[in-house]
TORBAPA-870718 format. One record per residue (C-alpha): residue in three letters; y, x, z. Coordinates in steps of 0.02 Angstrom, whole numbers, plus 50000, padded with zeros to 5 digits. Layout:
// residues N
alaYXZ...
//
This chain:
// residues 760
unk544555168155575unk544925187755558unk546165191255411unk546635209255328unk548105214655206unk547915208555063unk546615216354933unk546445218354764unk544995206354695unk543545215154621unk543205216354421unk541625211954329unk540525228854341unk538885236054354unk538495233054534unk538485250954644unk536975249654677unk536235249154507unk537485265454468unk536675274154606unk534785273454575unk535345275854357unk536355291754417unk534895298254519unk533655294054378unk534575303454275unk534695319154382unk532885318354412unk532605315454231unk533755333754218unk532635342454313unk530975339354255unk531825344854086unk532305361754152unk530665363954236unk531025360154421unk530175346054449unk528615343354335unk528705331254206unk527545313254290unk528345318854455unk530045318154363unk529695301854279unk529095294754455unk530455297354553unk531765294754428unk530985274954398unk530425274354597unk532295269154628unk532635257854516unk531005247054554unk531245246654718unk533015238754720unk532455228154583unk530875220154677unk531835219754822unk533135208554738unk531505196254634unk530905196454826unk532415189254911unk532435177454745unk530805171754773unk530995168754950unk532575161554972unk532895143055019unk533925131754886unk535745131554924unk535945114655041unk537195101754993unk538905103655098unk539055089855222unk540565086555327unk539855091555499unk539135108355507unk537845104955636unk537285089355514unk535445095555448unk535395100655273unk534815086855121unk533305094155040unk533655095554858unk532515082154742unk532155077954574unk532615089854420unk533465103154526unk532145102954665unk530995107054520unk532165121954434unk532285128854604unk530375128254637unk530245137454443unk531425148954494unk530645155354640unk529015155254545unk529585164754409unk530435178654507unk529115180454603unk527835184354469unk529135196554392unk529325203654556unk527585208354536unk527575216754351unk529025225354400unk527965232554552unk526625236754461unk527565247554344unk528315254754476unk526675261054553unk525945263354378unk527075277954342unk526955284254552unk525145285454524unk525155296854372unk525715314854473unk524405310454606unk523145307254477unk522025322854383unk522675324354184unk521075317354130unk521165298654236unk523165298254183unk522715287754017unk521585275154096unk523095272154231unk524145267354115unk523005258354007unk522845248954170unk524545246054216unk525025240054033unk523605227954048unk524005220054198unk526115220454181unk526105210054001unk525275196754049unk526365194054190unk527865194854090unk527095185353972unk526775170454103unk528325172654176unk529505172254031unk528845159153955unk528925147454150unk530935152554145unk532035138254166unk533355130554027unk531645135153890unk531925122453753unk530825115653611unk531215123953450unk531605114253271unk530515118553144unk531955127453047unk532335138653207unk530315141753214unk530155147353046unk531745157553060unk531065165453240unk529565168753152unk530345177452998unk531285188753104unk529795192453221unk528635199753049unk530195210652992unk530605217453133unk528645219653188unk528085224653017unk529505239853015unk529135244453203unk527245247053168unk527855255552996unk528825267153100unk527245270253238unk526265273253096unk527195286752997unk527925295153177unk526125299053246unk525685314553228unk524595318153066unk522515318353081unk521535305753175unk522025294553288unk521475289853478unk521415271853475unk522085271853626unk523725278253525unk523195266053394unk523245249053493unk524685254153594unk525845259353459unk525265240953339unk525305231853521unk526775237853562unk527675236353404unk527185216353388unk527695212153592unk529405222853551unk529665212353413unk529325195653487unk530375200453642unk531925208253537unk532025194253444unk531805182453577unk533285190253684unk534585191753530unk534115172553491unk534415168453670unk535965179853733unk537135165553689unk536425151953757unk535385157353910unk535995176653963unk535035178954100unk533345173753997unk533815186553881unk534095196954007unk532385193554060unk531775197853889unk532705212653864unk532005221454023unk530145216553966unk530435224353812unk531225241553898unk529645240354008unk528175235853903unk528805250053758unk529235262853908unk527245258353937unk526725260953790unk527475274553728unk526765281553890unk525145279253828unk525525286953654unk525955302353737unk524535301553844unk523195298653730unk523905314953622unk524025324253796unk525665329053761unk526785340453877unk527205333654021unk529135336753972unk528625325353837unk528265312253979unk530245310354012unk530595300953879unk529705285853966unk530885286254125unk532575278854042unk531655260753956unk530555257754128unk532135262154242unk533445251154123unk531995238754112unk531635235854281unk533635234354330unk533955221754189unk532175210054220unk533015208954419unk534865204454345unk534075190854214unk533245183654346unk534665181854460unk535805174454329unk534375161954302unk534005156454465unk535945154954494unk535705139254395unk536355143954204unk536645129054089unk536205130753910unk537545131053802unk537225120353668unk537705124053469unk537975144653497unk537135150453359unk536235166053352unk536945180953269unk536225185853087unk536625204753063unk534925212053184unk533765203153103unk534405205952925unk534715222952949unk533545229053089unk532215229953002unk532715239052846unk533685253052965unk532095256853085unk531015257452942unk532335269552835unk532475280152983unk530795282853014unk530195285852819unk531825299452817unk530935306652957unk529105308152876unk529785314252732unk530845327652826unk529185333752917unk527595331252824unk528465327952624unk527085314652569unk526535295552620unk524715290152606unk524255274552511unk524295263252680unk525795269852709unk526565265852572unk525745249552584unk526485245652742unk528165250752695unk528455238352558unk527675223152665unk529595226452761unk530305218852617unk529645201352606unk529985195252790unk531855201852747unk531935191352583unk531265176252661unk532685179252799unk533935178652659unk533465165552579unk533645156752740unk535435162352783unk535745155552604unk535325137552638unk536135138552816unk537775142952724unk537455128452603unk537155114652736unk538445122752838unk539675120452698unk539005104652672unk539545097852842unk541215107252830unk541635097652679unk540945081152749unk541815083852934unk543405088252830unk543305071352719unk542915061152881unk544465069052967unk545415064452850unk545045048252849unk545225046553020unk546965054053070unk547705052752836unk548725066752781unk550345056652860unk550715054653048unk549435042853094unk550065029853200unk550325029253396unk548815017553416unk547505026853320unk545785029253427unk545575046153486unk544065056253420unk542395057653528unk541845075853571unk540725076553423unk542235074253311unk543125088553406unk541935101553386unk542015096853203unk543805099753200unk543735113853275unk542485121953183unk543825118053024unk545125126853093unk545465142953051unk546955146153191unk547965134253318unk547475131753506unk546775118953623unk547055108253742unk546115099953881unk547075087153984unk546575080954129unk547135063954219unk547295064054408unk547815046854512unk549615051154581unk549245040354735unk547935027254779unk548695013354684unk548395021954505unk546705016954436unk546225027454284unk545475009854188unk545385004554004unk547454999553984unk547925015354067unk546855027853979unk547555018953826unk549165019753853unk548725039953888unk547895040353726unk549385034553667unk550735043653745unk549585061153696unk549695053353516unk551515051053498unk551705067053575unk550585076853460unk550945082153289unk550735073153123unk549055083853103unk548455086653270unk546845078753322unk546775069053486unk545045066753582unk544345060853729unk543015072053803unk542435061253958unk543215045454043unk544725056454147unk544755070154010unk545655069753848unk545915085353717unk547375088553586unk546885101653431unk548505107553372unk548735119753217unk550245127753308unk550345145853396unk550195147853563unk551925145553610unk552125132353536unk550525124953595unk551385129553791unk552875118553731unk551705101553665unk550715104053837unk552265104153945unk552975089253827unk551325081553878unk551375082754057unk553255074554068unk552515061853949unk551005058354056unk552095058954234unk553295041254162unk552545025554270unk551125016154184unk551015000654199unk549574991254330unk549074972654374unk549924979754557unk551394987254492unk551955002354408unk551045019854446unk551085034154401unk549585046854347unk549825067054371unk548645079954227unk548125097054225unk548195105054084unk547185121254012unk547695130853843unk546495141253746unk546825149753560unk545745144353435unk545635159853312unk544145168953313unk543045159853438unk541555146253421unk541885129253452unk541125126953607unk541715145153665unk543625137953643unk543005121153746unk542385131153878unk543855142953897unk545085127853888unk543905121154032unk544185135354132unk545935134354119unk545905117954144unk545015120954320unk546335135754347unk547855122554324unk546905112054458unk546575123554582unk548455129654584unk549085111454621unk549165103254476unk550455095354352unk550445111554250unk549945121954107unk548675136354139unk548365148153994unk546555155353961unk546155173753989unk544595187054011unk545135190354184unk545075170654237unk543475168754171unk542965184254279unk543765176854436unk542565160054411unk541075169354373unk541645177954549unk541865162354625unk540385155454590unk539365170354646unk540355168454812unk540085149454818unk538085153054792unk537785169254889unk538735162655040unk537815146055115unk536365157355239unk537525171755249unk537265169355440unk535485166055457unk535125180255342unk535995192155472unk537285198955324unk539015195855424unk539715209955525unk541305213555624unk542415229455630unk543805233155763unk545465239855739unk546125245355925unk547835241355980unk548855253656052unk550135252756181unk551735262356081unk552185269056248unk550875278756292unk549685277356128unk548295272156235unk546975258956192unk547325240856257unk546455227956154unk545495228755967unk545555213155833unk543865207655773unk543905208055586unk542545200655486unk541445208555337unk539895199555236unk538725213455197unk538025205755058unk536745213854979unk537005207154812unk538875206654795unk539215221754915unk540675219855038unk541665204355039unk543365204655152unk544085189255236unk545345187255085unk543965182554964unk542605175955093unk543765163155200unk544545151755029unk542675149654975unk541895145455160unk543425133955187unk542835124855015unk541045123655073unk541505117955256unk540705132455347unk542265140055431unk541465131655572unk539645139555563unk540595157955536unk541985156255689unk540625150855806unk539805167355727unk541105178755753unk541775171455915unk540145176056000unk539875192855920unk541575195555993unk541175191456167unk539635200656165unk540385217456106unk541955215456239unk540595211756372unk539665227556320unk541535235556318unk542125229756495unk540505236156576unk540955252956577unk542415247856657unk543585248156510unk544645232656522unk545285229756350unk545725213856249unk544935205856105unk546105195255967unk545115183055861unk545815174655740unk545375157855693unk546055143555564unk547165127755577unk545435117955520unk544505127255659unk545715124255807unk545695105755745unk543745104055796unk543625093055942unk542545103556033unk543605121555999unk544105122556177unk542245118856251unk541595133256130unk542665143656175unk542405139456340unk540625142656334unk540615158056239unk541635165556390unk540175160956512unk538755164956390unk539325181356423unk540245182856586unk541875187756500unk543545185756586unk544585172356483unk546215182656485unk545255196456410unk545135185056267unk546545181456133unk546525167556010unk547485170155853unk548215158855735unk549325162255570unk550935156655553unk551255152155405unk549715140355403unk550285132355562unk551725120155488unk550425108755403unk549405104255587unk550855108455704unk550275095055848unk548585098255835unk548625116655835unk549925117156012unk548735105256084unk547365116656055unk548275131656105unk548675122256280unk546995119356292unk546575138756274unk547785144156408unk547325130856517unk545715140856528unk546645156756548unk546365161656367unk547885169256288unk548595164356118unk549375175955983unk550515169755834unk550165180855697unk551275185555545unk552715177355608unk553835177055472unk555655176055562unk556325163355495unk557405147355529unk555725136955495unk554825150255608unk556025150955743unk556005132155755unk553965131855776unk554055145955878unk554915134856029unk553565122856019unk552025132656011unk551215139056185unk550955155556146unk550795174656248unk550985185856090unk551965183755956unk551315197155791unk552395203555656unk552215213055508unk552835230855463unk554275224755337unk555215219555505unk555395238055563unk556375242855407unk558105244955427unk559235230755398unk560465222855292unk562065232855285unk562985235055453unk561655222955521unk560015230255653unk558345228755585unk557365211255621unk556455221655709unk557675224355861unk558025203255849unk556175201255857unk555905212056006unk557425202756095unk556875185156063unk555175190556141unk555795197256284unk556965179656301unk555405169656288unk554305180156392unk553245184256236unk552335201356195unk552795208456008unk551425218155927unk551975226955774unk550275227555639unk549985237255515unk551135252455558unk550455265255428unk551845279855458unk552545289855610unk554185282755568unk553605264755564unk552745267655741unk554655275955802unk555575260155743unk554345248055828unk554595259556012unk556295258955978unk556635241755972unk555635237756118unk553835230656068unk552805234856189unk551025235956056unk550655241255881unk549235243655756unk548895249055588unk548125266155495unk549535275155576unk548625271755760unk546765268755730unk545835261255562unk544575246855594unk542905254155615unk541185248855657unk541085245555860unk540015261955899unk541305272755801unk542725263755911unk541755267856059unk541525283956028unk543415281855998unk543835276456173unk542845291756253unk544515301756207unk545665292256316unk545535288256525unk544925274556547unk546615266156640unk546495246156656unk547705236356558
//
């Protein structure tokens, strides 16, 4: 498979996309306020962008197929999914789709308005608004993870939703201007004060424990109050300047409806116990309605009756919402004080002893929810061989060991039948210390009906202070997963950035299964030069997924996650035919260049590598030495037969084999006698200059090539001096930014025009 230098991975950020159509928005927004562009033409243009991208993105969600199941044969046909996820998928696609839908239709709402004559402009939007909520409506109430409310959590919902309504339509009523109103104005502004409130409230309830529904809600909101303020504005025929001010809530509204609706068809558990914060809907309400009385006062002095009226209804729905908090705090104590007692019981105020049962996750989450500092960890038991069965004496015995290993008043639990969890009051350091203590604990023998074996754990560490209970499980579960991934029998310790890198992951892992069918994979060729002469002898295929939701994924990233969900297969057969095809379409104009490949151990092990290979060539009348195969080196070690078989079986067909990043060393130098190769590819760090009175590996390289009859091509060479010290030694080739940078195969075409075309 086609590798690259190493890259920096990317951070969590806005995707560029979604920067691009908000910049342009905004300049377009700019100029209908200086009077270039007129104010619905403005407002059209600056949301036209942002709609777009986001019903292109609800389309692809609507249309694309469920992820299939991994199987171990890539040609084996794809399990349909069934049962509960067969269904969220179906709702998924549902959903998005009707969203797609409002989101185009506020899209063409606003389009229509500098087309339209300034008296049809209010019906249009009237219109639009009436066909876009109930389509939200529909759809966010269809999204996926919606649970059934307790009657506390109704009652409190419904609190918030009359306060914050109640000082929205306070605030519509003492902001319109003063006289009689259209009731166009009149239903909009009390419409769109209710829906804002239900949706607010509905997204701030939610944002813990299903983001991308909030998401979802959030963007409705944007929209429907970009909509009707529109109409507001419209039914006072107000300036058309005055029209900008819709353009920011449709344009933020329609990006973040398309982003909650990604993050919910992705699949988002709800996170049980994350409660909602308290501070909008205490103090929401009393702000908006401040704000917009300090306002009527500042411009007209006086409030009428109604007014007044309305004003002081704020005040009840906020009391009520007191009141509330109140008893939460008193049954919240409550269980503190009982969870506490219970504890207590449980594990004494002395070092319980070695035997005592660990705690079930219930009990955890109570202890943690008690503690006021410490950290937390998450063990997890792994069979050392096939002889260790994790059954009931072993786990005891664990349960044991993590006991006597544990302090006098840290709480031991068992979270599932392989996973067990120590609470410890300690610092973090410390905490590092009791997990490695664990892990040496954990590694003696245990004893089986068989014989002794022994079990190997992962452990993750997360800090306690600060953080939820179930927020410190999770990130102690991601470090647990980080502690597996780097090979176990280790302590991993919980950060931002690794949470990042699994939100990442996951992306990858669900973005990537279709990649090919979906036409998103591309290849880019970086010519190698003969150091001689600097002329053009061969280009390395090097692949790029063009995906249109994460942007440009290199090899680095893309091959750890396609090697995970077995489709290193499906891609090399991908990228060994585009390869063919493009040096077929080179060789006809009577260019006779190379093309270097690179595959996997894992590939060359297919059975029928050779065959493929074979019948690539034909597919596309290519000559077979115009073809070379590479491999990595320092991935060879692990399948050393099977990968010189393979490699035999390529030059048997006249296909020539590279080694790449050969390493130099006694290891490499032993493999290197073994492996039936034609090119042998180093690294620039070889062309420094050596050790003290020693030549540069470079110059040792070049010799042991020319000993074994190999070719040495120096990659990437990135300075004059590099591409000296490569000619000097003797290598015959060279790449790197200091020759030619990859490019796409018409701008390396366009390339080769400058140079004869001489055979090599």
């Amino acid at each position: 498979m086609p590798v690259t230098h190493p890259a920096a991975g990317p951070r969590s950020r806005p995707p560029l996309p979604d920067l691009v159509v908000s910049l342009a928005g905004a300049l377009f927004v700019l100029a209908g306020a200086a009077g270039l562009v007129p104010g619905p033409a403005a407002v059209a243009l600056a949301v036209a962008g942002g709609c777009a991208l986001a019903c292109v993105r609800l389309a692809w969600l609507a249309g694309a197929p469920p992820d299939p199941p991994t199987s171990p044969e890539p040609s084996a046909p794809a399990a349909t999914p069934t049962g509960r996820r067969a269904r969220r998928v179906a709702l998924s696609r549902r959903v998005a789709g009707i969203l797609d839908v409002a989101v185009l239709a506020a899209g063409l709402t606003v389009a229509v308005l500098p087309l339209s004559e300034p008296a049809h402009r209010l019906p249009v939007a009237l219109a639009g608004l009436a066909v876009i909520a109930p389509l939200y409506a529909v759809a966010l109430l269809r999204l996926p993870g919606r649970s059934r409310l307790s009657a506390r959590e109704r009652l409190r919902r419904g609190v918030d939703v009359a306060g914050l309504g109640v000082s929205l339509v306070f605030a519509g009523w003492v902001l319109l201007p003063p006289g009689p109103v259209p009731p166009a104005a009149r239903a909009a502004s009390v419409g769109g004060a209710v829906a804002l409130a239900v949706l607010l409230v509905a997204a701030l309830a939610e944002r813990r424990r299903r983001p991308g529904a909030a998401r979802c809600h959030a963007g409705a909101a944007a929209t429907l109050g970009g909509l009707a303020l529109l109409v507001v504005l419209l039914a006072y025929a107000a300036p058309d300047r005055a029209v900008l001010a819709v353009a920011p809530p449709l344009l933020a509204g329609a990006l973040a409806t398309a982003a909650g609706a990604r993050r919910t068809a992705a699949g988002e558990r709800p996170r049980r116990g994350a409660a909602p914060a308290a501070w909008p809907g205490l103090t929401a309400p009393a702000g908006i309605a401040a704000l917009a009385a300090g306002q009527h006062l500042w411009t007209v002095g006086e409030f009428t009756a109604p007014a007044i009226a309305l004003g002081l209804s704020v005040i009840p729905p906020m009391v009520v919402r007191e009141v509330l908090a109140a008893a939460d705090q008193r049954r919240r104590a409550e269980r503190l004080a009982a969870s506490e007692a219970w504890l207590r019981h449980l594990v004494g105020d002395e070092n319980p002893p070695a035997g005592a049962a660990p705690v079930d996750r219930a009990g955890l989450v109570r202890a943690l929810d008690r503690r006021a500092g410490g950290a937390l960890l998450v063990v997890d038991l792994h069979g050392a061989d096939e002889t260790a069965v994790l059954d009931g004496p072993v786990l005891a015995e664990v349960a044991r060991r993590l006991r006597a290993g544990a302090g006098p008043h840290d709480v031991v639990a068992r979270l599932t039948d392989s996973e067990f969890a120590v609470l410890t009051d300690v610092g973090p350091v410390l905490a590092y210390a009791l997990g490695t203590r664990l892990l040496v604990a954990l590694g003696e023998p245990c004893p089986q009906p068989g014989g002794a074996s022994r079990i190997r754990a992962s452990v993750g560490l997360a800090e306690t202070t600060g953080g939820e209970p179930e927020d410190v499980l999770r990130q102690a579960d991601l470090a647990r997963r980080r502690a597996v991934q780097l090979g176990r029998d280790r302590v991993e310790w919980y950060d931002a950035y690794l949470e990042e890198q699994l939100v990442r992951r996951l992306d990858l892992e669900r973005e990537l299964p279709g990649a090919v069918a979906r036409g998103e994979l591309d290849l880019v060729y970086q010519p190698v030069l003969a150091l001689a002469d600097r002329l053009p002898v061969g280009t390395e295929a090097l692949l790029r997924w063009r995906s249109p939701v994460l942007g440009t994924v290199l090899p680095d990233e893309l091959l750890p996650v396609a090697a995970d969900l077995d489709l290193l297969g499906e891609l090399g057969r991908w990228v060994l035919d585009r390869a063919c095809r493009q040096l077929a379409d080179w060789s006809e104009g009577g260019r006779e260049l190379w093309m270097a490949v690179n595959v996997t151990p894992r590939e060359l092990a297919a059975p029928d590598f050779v065959a493929r290979t074979a019948t690539a060539l034909a597919a596309y009348d290519v000559p077979p030495e115009r073809l070379v195969v590479e491999v990595a080196e320092p991935a060879v070690a692990a399948e050393l037969s099977t990968v010189v078989a393979r490699l035999a079986g390529l030059r048997s067909l006249g296909v020539r084999t590279a080694l790449d990043d050969f390493r130099a060393e006694h290891a490499s130098l032993a493999q290197l006698r073994r492996l039936p190769i034609d090119l042998l590819k180093v690294g620039p760090h070889l062309v420094g200059p050596g050790a003290e009175g020693q030549r540069p590996l470079i110059d040792v390289v070049a010799n042991l090539g020319d000993r074994l009859g190999l070719e040495v091509v120096v990659e990437g060479l990135e300075s004059d001096a590099q591409v000296a010290g490569a000619r000097r030694a003797g290598c015959h080739y060279g790449q790197g930014f200091a020759l030619a940078r990859p490019a796409p195969a018409e701008r390396v075409e366009a390339w080769f025009e400058e140079f004869p075309s001489t055979p090599r």
